[in-house]
PLY file of the C-alpha trace (Angstrom):
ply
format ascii 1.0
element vertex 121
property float x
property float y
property float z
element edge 120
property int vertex1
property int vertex2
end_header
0.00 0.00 0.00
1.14 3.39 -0.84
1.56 6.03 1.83
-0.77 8.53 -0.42
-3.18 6.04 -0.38
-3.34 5.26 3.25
-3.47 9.11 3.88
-6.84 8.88 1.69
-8.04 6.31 3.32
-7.45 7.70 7.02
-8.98 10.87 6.18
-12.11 9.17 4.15
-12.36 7.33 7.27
-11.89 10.18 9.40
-14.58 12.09 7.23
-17.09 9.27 7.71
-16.61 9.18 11.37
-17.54 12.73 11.82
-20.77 12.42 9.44
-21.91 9.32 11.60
-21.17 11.08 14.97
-22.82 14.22 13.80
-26.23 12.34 12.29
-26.04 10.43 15.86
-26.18 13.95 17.44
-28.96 15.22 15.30
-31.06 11.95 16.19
-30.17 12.51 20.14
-31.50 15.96 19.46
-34.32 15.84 18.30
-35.35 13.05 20.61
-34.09 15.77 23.36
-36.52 18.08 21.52
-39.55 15.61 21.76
-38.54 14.98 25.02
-39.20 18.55 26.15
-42.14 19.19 23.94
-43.79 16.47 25.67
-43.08 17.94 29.04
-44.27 20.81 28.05
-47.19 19.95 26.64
-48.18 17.44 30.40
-46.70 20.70 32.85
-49.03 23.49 31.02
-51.81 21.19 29.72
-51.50 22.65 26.36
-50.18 21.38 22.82
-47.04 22.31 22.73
-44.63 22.60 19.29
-40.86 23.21 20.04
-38.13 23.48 17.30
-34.15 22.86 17.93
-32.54 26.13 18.61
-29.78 24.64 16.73
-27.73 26.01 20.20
-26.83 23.68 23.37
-26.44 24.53 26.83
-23.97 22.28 29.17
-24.63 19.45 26.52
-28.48 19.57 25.89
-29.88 21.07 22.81
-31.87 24.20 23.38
-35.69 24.06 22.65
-37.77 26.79 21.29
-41.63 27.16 21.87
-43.50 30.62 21.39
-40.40 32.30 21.58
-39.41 30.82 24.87
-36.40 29.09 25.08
-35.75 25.76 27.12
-33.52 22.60 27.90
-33.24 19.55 30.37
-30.16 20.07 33.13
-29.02 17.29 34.87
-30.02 17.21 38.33
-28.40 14.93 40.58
-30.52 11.88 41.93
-33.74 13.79 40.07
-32.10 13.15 36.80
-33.14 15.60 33.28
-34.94 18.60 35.04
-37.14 21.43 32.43
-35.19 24.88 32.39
-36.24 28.07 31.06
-33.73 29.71 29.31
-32.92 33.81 29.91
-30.42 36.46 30.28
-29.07 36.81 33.48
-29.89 40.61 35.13
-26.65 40.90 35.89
-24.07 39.83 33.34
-26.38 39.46 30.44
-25.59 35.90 29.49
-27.70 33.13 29.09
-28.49 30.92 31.69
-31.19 28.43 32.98
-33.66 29.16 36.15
-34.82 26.55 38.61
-36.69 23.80 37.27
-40.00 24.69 35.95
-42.75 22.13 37.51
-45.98 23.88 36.46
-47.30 26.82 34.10
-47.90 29.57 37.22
-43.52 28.78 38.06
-43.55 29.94 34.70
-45.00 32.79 34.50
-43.19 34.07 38.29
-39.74 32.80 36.71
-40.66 34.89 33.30
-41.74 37.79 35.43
-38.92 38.25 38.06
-35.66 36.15 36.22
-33.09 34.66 38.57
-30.55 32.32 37.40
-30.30 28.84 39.39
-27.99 28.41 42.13
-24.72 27.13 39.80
-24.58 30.35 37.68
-22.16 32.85 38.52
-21.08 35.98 37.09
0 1
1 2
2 3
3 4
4 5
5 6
6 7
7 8
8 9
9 10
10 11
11 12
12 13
13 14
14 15
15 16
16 17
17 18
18 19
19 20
20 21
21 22
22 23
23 24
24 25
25 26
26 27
27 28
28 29
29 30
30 31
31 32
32 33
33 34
34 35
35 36
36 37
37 38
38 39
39 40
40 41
41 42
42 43
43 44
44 45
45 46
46 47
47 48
48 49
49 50
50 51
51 52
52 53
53 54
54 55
55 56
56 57
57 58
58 59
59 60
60 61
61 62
62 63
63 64
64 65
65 66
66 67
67 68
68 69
69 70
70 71
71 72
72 73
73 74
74 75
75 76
76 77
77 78
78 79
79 80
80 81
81 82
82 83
83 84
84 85
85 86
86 87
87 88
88 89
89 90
90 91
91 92
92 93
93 94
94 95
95 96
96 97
97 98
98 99
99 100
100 101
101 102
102 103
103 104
104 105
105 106
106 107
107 108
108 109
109 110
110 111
111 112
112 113
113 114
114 115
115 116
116 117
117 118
118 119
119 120
């Protein structure tokens, strides 16, 4: 075997590596995404259509529904918790609230934004 022709090979190989790992991701994703839709839709007791934000945060995909933005964080023994998504009021990045159990946490989180407990400026 030539060495030009291994190269090729390795980086064909390589190449198809990356496309498998990447349609893998896009599978896990949008399972994440009707993962969340579906909590959505059982916590507010409404139909519910989310669309991939094409974004993650700390290694979920970001949801969008109505303009909102969500994802599942990992938490502890309670395993994937719902987040909503916002800006922090102090330092203007992006960061998840408490986990949202019901429509009225909502609607307090959406009113008066505070990030969860591991955010820090």
């Amino acid at each position: 075997m030539q060495l030009g022709s291994l190269r090729v090979l390795a980086q064909e190989a390589h190449a198809q590596t990356l496309a498998d790992e990447a349609a893998l991701r896009r599978k896990e994703d949008e399972s994440t995404r009707q993962q969340i839709e579906a909590a959505l839709s059982d916590l507010f007791n409404t139909p519910v259509t989310a669309s991939l934000a094409n974004q993650r945060y700390h290694n979920f995909p970001i949801i969008e529904a109505d303009h909102l933005r969500f994802t599942f964080v990992t938490g502890g023994d309670m395993g994937k918790q719902l987040v909503f998504l916002d800006v922090c009021p102090r330092c203007n990045k992006e960061c998840a609230s408490e986990p949202i159990n019901h429509l009225a946490q909502l609607g307090a989180v959406m009113a008066n934004f505070e990030p969860d407990n591991n955010h820090s400026c």
